[in-house]
N, CA, C and O atoms as a GROMACS GRO file, in nm:
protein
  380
    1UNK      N    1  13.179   5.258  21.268
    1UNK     CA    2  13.164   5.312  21.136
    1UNK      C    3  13.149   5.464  21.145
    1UNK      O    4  13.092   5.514  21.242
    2UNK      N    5  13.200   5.535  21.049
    2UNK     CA    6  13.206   5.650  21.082
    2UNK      C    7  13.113   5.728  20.982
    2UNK      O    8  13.125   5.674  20.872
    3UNK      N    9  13.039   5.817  20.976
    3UNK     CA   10  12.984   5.911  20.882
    3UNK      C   11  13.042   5.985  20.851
    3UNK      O   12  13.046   6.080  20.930
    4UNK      N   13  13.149   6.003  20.684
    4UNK     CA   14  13.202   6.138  20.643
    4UNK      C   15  13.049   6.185  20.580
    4UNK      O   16  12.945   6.131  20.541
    5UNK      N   17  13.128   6.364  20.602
    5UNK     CA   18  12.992   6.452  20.551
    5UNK      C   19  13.097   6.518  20.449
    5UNK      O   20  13.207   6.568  20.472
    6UNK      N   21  13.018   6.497  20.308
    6UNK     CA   22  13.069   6.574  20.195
    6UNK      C   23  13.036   6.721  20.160
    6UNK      O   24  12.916   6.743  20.169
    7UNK      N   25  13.095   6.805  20.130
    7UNK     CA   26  13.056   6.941  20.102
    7UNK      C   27  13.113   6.943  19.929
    7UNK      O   28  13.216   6.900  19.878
    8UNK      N   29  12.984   7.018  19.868
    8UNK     CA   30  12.980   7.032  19.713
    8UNK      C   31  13.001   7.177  19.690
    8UNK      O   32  12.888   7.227  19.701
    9UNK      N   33  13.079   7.263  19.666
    9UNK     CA   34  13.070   7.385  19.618
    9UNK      C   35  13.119   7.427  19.470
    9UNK      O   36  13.220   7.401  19.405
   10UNK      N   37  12.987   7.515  19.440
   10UNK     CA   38  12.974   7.497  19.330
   10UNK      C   39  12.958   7.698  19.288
   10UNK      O   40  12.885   7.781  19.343
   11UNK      N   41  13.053   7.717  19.180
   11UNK     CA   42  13.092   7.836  19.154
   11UNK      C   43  13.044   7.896  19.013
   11UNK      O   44  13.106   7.868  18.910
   12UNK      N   45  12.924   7.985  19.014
   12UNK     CA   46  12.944   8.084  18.907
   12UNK      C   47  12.976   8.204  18.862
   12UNK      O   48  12.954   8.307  18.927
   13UNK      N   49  13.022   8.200  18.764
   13UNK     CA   50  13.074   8.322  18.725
   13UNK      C   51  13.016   8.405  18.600
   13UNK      O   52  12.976   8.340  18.503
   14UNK      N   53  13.011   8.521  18.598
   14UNK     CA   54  12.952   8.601  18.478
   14UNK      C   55  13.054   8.703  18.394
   14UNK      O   56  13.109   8.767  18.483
   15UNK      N   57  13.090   8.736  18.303
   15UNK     CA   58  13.157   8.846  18.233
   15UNK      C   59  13.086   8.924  18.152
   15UNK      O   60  13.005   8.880  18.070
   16UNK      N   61  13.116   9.056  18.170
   16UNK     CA   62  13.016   9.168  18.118
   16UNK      C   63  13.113   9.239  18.051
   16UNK      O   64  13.214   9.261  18.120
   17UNK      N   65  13.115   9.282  17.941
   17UNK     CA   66  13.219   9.335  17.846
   17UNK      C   67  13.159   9.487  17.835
   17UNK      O   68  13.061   9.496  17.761
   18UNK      N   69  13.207   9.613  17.901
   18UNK     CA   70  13.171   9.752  17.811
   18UNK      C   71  13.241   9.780  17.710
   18UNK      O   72  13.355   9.788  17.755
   19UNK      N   73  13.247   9.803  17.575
   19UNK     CA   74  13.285   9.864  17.474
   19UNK      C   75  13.193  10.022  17.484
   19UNK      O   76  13.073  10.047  17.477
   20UNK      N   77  13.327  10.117  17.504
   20UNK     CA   78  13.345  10.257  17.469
   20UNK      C   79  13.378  10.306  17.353
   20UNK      O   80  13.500  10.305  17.339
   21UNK      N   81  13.302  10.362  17.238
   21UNK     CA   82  13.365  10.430  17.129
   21UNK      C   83  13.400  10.583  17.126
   21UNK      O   84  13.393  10.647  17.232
   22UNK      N   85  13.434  10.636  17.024
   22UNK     CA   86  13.442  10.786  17.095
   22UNK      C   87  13.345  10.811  16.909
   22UNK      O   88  13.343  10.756  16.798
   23UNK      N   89  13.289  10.910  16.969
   23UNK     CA   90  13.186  10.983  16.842
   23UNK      C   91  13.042  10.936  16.828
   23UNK      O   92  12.954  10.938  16.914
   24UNK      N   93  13.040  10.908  16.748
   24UNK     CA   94  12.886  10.897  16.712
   24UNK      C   95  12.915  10.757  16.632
   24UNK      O   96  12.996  10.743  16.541
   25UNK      N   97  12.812  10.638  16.698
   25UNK     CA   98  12.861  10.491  16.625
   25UNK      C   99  12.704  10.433  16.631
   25UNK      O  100  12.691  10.311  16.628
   26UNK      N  101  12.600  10.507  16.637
   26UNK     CA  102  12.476  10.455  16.654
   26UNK      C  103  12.395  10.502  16.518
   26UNK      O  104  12.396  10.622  16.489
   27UNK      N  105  12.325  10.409  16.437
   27UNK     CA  106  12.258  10.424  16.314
   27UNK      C  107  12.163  10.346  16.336
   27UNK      O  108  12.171  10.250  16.412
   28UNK      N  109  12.041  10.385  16.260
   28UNK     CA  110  11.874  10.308  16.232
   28UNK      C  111  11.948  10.155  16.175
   28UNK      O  112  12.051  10.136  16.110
   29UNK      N  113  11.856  10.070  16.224
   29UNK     CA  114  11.914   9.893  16.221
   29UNK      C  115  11.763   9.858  16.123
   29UNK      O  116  11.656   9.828  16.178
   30UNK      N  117  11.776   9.865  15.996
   30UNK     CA  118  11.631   9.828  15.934
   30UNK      C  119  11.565   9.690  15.999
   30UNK      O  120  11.443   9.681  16.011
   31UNK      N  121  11.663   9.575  16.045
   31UNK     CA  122  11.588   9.401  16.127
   31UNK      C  123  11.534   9.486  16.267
   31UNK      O  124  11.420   9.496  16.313
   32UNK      N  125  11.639   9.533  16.305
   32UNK     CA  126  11.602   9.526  16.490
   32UNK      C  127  11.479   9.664  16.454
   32UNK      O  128  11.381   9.668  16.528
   33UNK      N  129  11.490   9.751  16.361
   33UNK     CA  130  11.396   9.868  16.354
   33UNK      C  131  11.398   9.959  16.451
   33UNK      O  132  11.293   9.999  16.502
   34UNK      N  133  11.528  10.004  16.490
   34UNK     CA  134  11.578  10.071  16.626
   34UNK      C  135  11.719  10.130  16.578
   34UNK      O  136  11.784  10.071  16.492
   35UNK      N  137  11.757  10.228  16.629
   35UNK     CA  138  11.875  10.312  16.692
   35UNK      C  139  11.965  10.190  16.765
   35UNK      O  140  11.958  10.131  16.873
   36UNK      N  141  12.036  10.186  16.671
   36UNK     CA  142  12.176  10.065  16.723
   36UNK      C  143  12.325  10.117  16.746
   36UNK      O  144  12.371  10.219  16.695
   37UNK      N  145  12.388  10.037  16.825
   37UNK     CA  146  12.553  10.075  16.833
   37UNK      C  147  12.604  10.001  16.754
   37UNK      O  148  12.577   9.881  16.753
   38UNK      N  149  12.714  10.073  16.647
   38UNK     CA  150  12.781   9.917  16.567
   38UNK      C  151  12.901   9.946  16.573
   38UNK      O  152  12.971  10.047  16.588
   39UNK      N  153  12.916   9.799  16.553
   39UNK     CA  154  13.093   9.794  16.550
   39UNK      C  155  13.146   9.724  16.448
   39UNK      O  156  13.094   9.620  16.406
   40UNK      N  157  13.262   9.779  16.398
   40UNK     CA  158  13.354   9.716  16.246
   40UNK      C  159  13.435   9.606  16.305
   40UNK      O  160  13.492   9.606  16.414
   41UNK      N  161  13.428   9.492  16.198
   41UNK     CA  162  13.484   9.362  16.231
   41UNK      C  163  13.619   9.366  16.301
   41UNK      O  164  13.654   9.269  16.368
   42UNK      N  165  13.702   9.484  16.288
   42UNK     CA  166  13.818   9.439  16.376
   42UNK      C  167  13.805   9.503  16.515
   42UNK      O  168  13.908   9.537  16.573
   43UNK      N  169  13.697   9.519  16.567
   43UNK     CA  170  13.662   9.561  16.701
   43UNK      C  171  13.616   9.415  16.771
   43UNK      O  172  13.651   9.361  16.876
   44UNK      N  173  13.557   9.390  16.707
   44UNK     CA  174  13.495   9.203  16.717
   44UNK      C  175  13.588   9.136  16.722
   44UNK      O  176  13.588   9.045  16.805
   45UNK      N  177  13.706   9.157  16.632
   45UNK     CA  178  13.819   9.043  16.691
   45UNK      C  179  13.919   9.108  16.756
   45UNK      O  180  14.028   9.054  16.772
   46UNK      N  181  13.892   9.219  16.798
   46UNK     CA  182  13.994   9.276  16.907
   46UNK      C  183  13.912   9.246  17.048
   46UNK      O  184  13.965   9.190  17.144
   47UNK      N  185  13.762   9.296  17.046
   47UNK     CA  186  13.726   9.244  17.154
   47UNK      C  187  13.706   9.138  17.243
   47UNK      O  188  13.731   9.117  17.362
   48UNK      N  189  13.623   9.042  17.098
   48UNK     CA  190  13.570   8.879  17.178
   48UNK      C  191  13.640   8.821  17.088
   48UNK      O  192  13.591   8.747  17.002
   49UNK      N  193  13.765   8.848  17.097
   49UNK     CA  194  13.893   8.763  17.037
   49UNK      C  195  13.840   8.632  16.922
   49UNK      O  196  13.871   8.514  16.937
   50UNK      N  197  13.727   8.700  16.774
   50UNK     CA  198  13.678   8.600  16.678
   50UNK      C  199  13.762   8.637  16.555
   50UNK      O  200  13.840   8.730  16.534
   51UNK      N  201  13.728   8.557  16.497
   51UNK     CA  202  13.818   8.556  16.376
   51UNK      C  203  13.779   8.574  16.238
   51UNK      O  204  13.703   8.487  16.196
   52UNK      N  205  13.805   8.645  16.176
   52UNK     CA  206  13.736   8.749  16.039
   52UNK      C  207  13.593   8.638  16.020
   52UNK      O  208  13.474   8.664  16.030
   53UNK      N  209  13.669   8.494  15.986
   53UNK     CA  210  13.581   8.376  15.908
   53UNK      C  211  13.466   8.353  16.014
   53UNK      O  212  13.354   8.356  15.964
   54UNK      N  213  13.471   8.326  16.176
   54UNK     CA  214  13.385   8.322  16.246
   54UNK      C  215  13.317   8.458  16.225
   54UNK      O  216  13.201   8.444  16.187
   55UNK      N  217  13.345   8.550  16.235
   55UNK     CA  218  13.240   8.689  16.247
   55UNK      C  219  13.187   8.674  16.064
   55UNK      O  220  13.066   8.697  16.058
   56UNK      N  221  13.225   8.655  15.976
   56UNK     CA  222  13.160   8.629  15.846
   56UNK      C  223  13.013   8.488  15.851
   56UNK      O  224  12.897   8.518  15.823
   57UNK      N  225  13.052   8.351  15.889
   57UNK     CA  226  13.011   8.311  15.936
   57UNK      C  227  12.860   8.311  15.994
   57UNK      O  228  12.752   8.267  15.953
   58UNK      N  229  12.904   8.385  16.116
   58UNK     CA  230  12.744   8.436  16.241
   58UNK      C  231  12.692   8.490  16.136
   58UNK      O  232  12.573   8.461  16.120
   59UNK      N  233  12.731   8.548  16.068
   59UNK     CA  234  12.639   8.646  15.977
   59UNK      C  235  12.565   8.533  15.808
   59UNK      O  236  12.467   8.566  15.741
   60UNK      N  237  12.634   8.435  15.790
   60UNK     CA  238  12.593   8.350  15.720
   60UNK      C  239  12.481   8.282  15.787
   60UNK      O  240  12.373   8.249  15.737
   61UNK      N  241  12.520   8.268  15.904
   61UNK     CA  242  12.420   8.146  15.994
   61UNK      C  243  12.274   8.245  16.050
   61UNK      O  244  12.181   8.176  16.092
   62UNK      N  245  12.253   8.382  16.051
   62UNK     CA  246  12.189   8.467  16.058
   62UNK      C  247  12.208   8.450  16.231
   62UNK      O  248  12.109   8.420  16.298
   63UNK      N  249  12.326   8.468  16.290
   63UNK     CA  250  12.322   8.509  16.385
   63UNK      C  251  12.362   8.669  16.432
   63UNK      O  252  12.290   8.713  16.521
   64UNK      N  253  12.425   8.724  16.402
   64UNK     CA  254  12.438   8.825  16.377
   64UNK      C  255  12.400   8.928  16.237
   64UNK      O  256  12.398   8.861  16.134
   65UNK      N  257  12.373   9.069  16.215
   65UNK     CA  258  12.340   9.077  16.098
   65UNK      C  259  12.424   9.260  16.054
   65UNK      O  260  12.450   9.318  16.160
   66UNK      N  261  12.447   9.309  15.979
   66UNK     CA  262  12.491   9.438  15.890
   66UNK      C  263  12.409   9.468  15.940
   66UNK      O  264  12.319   9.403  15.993
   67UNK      N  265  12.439   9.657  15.929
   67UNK     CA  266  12.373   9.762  15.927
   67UNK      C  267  12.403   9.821  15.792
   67UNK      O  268  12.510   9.870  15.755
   68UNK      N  269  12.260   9.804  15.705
   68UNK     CA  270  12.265   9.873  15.605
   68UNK      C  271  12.351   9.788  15.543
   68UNK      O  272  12.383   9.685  15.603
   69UNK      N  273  12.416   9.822  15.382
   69UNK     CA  274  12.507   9.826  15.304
   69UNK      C  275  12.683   9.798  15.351
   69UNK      O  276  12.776   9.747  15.289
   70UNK      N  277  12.670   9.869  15.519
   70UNK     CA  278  12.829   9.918  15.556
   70UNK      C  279  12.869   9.728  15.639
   70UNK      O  280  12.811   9.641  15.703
   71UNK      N  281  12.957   9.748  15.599
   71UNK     CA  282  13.026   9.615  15.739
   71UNK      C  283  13.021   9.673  15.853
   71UNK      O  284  13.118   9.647  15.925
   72UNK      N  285  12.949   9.738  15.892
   72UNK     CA  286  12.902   9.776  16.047
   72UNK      C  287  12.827   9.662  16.110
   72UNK      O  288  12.730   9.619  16.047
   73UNK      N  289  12.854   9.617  16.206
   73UNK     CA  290  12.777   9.509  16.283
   73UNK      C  291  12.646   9.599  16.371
   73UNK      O  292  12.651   9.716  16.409
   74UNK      N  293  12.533   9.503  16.386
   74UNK     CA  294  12.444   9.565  16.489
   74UNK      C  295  12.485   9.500  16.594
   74UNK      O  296  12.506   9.379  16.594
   75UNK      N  297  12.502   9.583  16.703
   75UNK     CA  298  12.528   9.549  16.827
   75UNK      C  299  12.392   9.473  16.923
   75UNK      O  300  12.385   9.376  16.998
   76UNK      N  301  12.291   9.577  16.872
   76UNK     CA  302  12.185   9.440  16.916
   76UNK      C  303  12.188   9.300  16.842
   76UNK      O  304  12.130   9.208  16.900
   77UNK      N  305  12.237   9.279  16.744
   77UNK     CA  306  12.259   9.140  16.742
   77UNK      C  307  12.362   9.053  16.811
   77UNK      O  308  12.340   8.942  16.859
   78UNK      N  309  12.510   9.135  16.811
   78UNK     CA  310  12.593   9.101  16.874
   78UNK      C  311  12.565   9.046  17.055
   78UNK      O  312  12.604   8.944  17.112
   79UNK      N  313  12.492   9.148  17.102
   79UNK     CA  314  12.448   9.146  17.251
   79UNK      C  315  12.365   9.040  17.236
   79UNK      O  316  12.360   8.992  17.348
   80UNK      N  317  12.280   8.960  17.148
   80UNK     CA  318  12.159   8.856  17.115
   80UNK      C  319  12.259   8.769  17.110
   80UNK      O  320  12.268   8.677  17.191
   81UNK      N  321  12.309   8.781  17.055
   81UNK     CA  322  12.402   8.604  17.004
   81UNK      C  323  12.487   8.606  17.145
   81UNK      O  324  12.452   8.514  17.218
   82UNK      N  325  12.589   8.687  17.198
   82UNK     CA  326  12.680   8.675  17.340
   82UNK      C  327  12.582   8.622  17.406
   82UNK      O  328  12.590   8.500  17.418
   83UNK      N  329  12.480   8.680  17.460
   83UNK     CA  330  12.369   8.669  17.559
   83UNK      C  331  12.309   8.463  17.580
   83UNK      O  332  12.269   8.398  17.677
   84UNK      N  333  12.333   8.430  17.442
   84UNK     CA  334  12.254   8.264  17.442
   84UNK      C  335  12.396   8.188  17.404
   84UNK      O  336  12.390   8.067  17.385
   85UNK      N  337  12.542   8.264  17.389
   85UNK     CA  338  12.636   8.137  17.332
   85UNK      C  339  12.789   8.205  17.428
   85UNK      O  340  12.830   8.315  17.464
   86UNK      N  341  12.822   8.098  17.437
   86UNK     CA  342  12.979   8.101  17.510
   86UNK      C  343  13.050   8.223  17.389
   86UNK      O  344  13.005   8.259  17.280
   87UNK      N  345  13.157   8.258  17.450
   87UNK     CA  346  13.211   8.336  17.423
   87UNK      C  347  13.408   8.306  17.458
   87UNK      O  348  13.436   8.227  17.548
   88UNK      N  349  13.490   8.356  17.401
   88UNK     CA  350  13.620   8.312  17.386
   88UNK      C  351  13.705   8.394  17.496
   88UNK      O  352  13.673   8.514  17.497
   89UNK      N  353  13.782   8.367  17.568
   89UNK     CA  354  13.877   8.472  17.684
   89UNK      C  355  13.993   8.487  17.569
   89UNK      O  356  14.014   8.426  17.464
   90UNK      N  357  14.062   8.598  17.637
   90UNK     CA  358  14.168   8.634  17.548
   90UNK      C  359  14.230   8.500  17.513
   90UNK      O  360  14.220   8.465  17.396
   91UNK      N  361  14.300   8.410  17.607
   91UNK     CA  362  14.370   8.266  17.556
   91UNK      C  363  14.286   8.182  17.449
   91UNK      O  364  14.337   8.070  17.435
   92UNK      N  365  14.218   8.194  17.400
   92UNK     CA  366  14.140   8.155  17.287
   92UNK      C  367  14.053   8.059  17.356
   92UNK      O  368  13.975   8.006  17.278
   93UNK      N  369  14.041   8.021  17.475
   93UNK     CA  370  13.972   7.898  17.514
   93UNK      C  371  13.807   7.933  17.539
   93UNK      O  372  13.776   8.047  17.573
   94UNK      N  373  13.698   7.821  17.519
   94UNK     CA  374  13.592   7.861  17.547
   94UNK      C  375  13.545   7.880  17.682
   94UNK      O  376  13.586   7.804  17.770
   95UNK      N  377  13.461   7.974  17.709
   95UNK     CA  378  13.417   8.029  17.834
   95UNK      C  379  13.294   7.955  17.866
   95UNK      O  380  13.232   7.981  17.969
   0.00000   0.00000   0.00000
């Protein structure tokens, strides 16, 4: 009788996204009560490839939230919600 020996390898992986703007994109966040980076919805679906109704959405479900009055996103929310939920690769598939 013979003893096979099994080997399990097991692989993780992480993705870290920098978004660069050029100018000045940081405003007072009245929730987070801090100096925030924001970004306009078609940066959101240019970046983490979402879709107008999903980025409307997060913001229904209070996962994400406005800055102020403007459709400016807070990026500390954005970085809060990526940070605890999968996220989309360019091929639309979940990560």
């Amino acid at each position: 009788m013979t003893n096979k020996k099994r080997t399990v390898i097991t692989v993780e992986t992480h993705q870290i996204t920098i978004i660069r703007t050029r100018g000045k994109s940081s405003v007072f966040c009245e929730i987070c009560q801090a100096e925030v980076q924001v970004f306009s919805p078609p940066q959101m679906i240019s970046v983490f490839f979402l879709e107008s109704t999903e980025i409307k959405q997060l913001f229904l479900d209070n996962k994400i939230h406005f800055v102020g009055l403007t459709e400016m996103i807070c990026g500390n929310s954005l970085a809060d919600y990526f940070q605890t939920n999968k996220t989309k690769n360019k091929k639309g598939a979940i990560q």
